[in-house]
N, C-alpha and C positions, 0 to 999 in steps of 0.2 A: 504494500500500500504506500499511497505517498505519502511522505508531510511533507505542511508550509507551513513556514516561522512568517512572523509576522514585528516588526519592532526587533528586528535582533541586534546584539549591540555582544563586545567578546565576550562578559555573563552572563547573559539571558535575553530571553525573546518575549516580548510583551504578549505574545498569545504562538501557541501551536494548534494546527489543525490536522486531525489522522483518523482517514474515515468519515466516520461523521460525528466526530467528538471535537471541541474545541476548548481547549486546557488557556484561561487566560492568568498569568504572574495575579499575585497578590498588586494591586493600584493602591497607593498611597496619594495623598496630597496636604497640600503644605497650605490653603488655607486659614482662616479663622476662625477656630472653633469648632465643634465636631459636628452640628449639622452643616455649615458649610464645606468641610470636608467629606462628608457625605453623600450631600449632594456632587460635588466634581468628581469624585470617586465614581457613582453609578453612570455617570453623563462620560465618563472616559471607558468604563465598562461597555455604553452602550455604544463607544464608536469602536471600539476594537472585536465586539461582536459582528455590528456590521460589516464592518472590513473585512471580518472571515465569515461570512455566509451566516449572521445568527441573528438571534434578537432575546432580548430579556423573557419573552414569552418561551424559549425553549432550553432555559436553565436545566441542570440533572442535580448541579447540586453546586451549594455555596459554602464557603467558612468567612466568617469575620472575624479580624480581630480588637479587642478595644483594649487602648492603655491603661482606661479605669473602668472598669465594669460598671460605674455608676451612671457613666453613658449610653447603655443599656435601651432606657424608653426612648431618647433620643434620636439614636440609629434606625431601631426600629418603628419610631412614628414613620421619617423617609421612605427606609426599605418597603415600610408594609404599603404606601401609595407609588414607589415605584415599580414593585411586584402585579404584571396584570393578572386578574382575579383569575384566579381558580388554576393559577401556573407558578406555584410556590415550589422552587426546589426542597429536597434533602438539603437539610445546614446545622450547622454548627456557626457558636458563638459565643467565643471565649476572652478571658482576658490574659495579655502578654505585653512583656516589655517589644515595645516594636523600637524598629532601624534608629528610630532619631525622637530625639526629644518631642518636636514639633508634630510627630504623626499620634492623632487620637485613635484613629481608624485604621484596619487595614481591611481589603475585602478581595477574596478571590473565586472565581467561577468557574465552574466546567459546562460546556454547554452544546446541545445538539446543532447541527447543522437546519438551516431551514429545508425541507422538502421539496420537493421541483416540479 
């Protein structure tokens, strides 16, 4: 089967696609606050989908992570209206020290190809 890297850079590829699976990196952003990191997080999610044949509506499965868990309803007021209805991945949703001070957030996806 093939893959396509998608954002590749000498570490890592901001999304792979193989088959009909598309593995996108954990998205970070350096905004204000963690719903506005949130929000640029799923808006970067939704272009790197596109780019590789998908869309939010054919997620398999998500993990997030939060630097304080207290962010918690937060995150998910966002996710639960950026999730179209009735296409809620498998996720998990943990707390962890992430890469850098500045990131509240971190969110990564694996996602089906669209259909043809």
């Amino acid at each position: 089967m093939f893959i396509q890297r998608f954002g590749t850079t000498v570490r890592m590829s901001q999304a792979v696609a193989f088959g009909q699976t598309i593995y996108l990196a954990g998205q970070v952003s350096q905004a204000d606050g963690v719903a506005a990191q949130t929000r640029e997080i799923l808006a970067n999610i939704d272009a790197l989908l596109a780019r590789s044949g998908s869309d939010s509506s054919r997620l398999l499965s998500a993990t997030l992570w939060l630097a304080d868990i207290a962010d918690y309803d937060a995150v998910n007021e966002i996710w639960d209206a950026w999730v179209p209805t009735g296409t809620a991945p498998v996720r998990a949703c943990v707390e962890s020290r992430l890469a850098g001070d500045a990131f509240r957030v971190e969110i990564g996806v694996i996602a089906a190809v669209k259909e043809e």
